[in-house]
N, C-alpha and C positions, 0 to 999 in steps of 0.2 A: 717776604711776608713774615709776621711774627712769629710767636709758639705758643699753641696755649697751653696757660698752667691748668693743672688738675689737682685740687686740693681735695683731699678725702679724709673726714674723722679727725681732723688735726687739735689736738689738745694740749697746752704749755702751762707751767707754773713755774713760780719759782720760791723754793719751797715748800710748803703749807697751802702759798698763796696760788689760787687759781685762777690766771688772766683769760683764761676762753678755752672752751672744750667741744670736743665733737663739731668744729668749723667744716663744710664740706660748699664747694661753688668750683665753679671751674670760668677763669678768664679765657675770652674766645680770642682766638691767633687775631692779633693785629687790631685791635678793637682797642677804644679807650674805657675804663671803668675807675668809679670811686668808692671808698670806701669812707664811710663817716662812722661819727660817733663822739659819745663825748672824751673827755677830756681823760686819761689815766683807763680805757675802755683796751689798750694791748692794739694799736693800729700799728705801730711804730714797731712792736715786737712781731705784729702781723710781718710786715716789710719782711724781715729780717729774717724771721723762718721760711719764709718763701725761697729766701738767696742762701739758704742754708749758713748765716752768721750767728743763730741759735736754735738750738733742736729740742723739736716738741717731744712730751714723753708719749704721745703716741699718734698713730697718723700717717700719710704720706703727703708728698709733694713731688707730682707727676710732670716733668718736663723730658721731654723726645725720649722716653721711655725710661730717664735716669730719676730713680727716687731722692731728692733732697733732704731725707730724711734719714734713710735708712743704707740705703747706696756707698759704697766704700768710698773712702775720700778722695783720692783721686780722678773718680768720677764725679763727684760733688764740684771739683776747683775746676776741672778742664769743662761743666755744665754751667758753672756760676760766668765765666767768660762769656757770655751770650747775654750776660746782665747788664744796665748800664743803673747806677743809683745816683739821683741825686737827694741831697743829704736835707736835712730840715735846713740847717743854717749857712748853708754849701760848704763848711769844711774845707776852706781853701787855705793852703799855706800860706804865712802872713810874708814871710822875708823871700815869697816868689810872686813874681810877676805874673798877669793873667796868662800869658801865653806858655812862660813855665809849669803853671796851674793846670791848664788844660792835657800840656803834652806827659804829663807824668805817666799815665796810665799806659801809655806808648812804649814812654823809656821802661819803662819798671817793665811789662809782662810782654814785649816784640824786639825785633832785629830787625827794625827796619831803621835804613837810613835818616840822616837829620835833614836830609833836602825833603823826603818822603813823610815826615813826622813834621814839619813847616807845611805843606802842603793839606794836610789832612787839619792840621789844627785850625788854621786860618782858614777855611772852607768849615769849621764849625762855629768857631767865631764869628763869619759872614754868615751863619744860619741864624744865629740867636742874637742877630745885631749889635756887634760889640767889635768891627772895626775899626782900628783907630784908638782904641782903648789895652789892646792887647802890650804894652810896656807898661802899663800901672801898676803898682800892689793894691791887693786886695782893700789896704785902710785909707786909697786914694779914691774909692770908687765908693757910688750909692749901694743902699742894700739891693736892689731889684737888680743893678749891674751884677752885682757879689752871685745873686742866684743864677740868670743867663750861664753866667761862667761857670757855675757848678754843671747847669744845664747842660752847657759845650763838654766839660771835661765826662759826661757822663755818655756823650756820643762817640768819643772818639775813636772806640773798638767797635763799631757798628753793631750794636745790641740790636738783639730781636726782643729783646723785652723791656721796657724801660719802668723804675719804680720811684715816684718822686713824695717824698717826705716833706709834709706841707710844705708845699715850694711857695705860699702866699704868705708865710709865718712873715709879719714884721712889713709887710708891704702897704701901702695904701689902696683905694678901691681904685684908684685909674691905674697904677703900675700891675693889682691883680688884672684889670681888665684886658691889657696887654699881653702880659704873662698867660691869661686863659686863652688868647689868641694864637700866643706861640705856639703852643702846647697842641691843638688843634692842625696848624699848620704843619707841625713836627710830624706829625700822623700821617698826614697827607704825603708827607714827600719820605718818609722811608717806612710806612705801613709798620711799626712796630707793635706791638700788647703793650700795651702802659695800663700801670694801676696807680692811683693818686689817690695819697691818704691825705686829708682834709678838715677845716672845719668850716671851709668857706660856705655857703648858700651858695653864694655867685658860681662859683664855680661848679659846686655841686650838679648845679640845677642845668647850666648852661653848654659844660663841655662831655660829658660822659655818652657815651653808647650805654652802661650799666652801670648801676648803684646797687650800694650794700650800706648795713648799718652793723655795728658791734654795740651790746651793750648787755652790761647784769652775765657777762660771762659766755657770750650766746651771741653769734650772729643771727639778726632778725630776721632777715632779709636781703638777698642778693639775684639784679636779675635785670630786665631791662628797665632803664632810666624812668618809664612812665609806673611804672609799677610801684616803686617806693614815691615818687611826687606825686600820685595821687591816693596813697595807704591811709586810711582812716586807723590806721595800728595807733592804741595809745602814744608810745612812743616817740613814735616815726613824727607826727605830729605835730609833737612838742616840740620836738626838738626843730621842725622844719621852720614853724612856726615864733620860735626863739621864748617861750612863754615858760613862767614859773613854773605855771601850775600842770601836772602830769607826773610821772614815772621817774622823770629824773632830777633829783635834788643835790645839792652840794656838793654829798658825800655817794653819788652817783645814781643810788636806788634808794624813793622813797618807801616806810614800811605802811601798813594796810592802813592801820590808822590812820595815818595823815592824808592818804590818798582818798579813804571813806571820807575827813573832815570838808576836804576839796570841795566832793560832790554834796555834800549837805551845805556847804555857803553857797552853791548855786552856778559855782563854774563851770564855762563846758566845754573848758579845751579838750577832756579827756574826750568829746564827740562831736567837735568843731570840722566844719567842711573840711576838706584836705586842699593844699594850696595846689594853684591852679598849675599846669604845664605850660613853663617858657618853651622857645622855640632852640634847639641845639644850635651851637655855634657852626657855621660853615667856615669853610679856606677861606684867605684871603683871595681877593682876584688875581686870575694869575698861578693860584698853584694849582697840581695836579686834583681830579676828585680822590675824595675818599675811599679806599679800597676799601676798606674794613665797615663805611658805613652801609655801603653795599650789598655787603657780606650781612653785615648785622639787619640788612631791613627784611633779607630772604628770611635769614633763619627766626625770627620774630616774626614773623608772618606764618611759618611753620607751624610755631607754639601758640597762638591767639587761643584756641580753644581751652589752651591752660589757665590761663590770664586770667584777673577779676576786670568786670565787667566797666570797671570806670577807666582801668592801664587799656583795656582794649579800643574805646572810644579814644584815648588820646591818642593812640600809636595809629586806630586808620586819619584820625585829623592831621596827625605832621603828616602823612601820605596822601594828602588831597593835593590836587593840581594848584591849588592857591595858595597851601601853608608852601608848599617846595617854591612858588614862586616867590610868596613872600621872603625867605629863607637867600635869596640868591642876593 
């Protein structure tokens, strides 16, 4: 099963400049979650403070008791090992082969033999569908292959936590469609923590156990999947909704002014219905059920009395005997 991370207070700049403060959420062991937001919003630096590859000036990052933050570094590298990353643009060496690609993380940080590190690579590569393709270099293959293989090199030390960096960046909507499949599938058969930083909808809406949003310096919101898809939050909204007019402009936050001008021409995104709840991705046929969704339907069922009153109606509908049929 995975690990959950516990993020508390966590605040980064760099500089002057202030990417997000006082972040605090915690990913539940083995559960899928996303993080959204716009564009230059610190998701990406999110990633990366979480695997301790940049340190917030304040804050923790709670994993099997070792702080990511603050924890001597020795303990930080032999914790970060539990990580698996894949990379926004998978980061694959160009003059190695997929199969080279994959096995690096083997050779570089184990002793294990090469019959043993062939075994293990190719049982990842049959996971993310790319037998057969394992002699290529990376500038012979599709982008959506290029990502799988970051995908594979990112499992091959068996992570309990895996963090993928818009892995839809450059893709088409049938290859994401795929790729939101795998990724689902992924879960099912080794119960990892995955967090997937995004700017897809499709994906957003379709694969997560939990969603969050970052924006204006400040996580909005982080929590179960139905709670941010059905938020009347200005924000959340607009952004769900893809539409100009709201909170976030070009240069990321609009000032009063313009948002007052908004509402005096008559628009109403800022208090437009909240877009409706898809139905979450299931396994394909065939694979193991989801442990984590499991997991995540107890403990959501727990917290309802927390909830606002429209995340609560969607969460008992996906648990009706006919949405789970549907669903299969």
């Amino acid at each position: 099963m995975g690990i959950e991370v516990v993020v508390e207070g966590l605040t980064k700049s760099f500089g002057k400049q202030n990417i997000w403060q006082d972040v605090s959420l915690t990913l539940p062991a083995g559960e899928v979650s996303v993080m959204l937001g716009p564009s230059g919003t610190g998701k990406t630096v999110f990633l990366k403070s979480i695997i301790g590859l940049l340190k917030p000036e304040q804050g923790r990052v709670l994993i099997n008791g070792v702080d990511m933050v603050n924890s001597p570094e020795r303990e930080i590298m032999e914790t970060r090992k539990l990580f698996g990353l894949m990379f926004q643009d998978g980061a694959l060496f160009g003059s190695m082969s997929l199969f080279d690609n994959i096995a690096f993380p083997l050779r570089e940080h184990t002793r294990k033999k090469e019959s043993e590190i062939r075994r293990i690579v190719m049982e990842r590569i049959d996971i993310v569908g790319l037998l057969g393709a394992e002699g290529k270099l990376p500038g012979e293959i599709s982008g959506g292959m290029r990502k799988r293989a970051g995908l594979a090199r990112a499992l091959v030390l068996d992570p309990q936590i895996i963090l993928c960096d818009e892995p839809d960046s450059g893709l088409d909507p049938v290859r994401t469609a795929y790729l939101s499949q795998l990724l689902i599938d992924l879960n099912a058969q080794i119960d990892a923590t995955m967090l997937i930083v995004t700017h897809n909808l499709d994906i957003a809406a379709t694969v997560p156990d939990n969603m969050g949003m970052l924006f204006c310096r400040n996580l909005v919101t982080f929590g179960p999947r139905e709670v941010l898809l059905t938020s009347d939050t200005p924000v959340v909204s607009q952004f769900l909704a893809g539409r100009r007019e709201g909170p976030i402009g070009m240069s990321e936050e609009k000032d009063a002014a313009t948002l007052a001008a908004e509402q005096l021409n008559g628009n109403t995104a800022l208090t437009a219905a909240p877009r409706s709840v898809v139905p979450q991705l299931e396994p394909s046929p065939g694979m193991p059920v989801r442990q984590g969704a499991l997991r995540r339907r107890e403990r959501v069922m727990a917290m309802m009395g927390q909830l606002p009153e429209a995340a609560r109606t969607a969460i008992l509908h996906s648990y009706t005997p006919a949405a789970e049929g549907a669903h299969r």
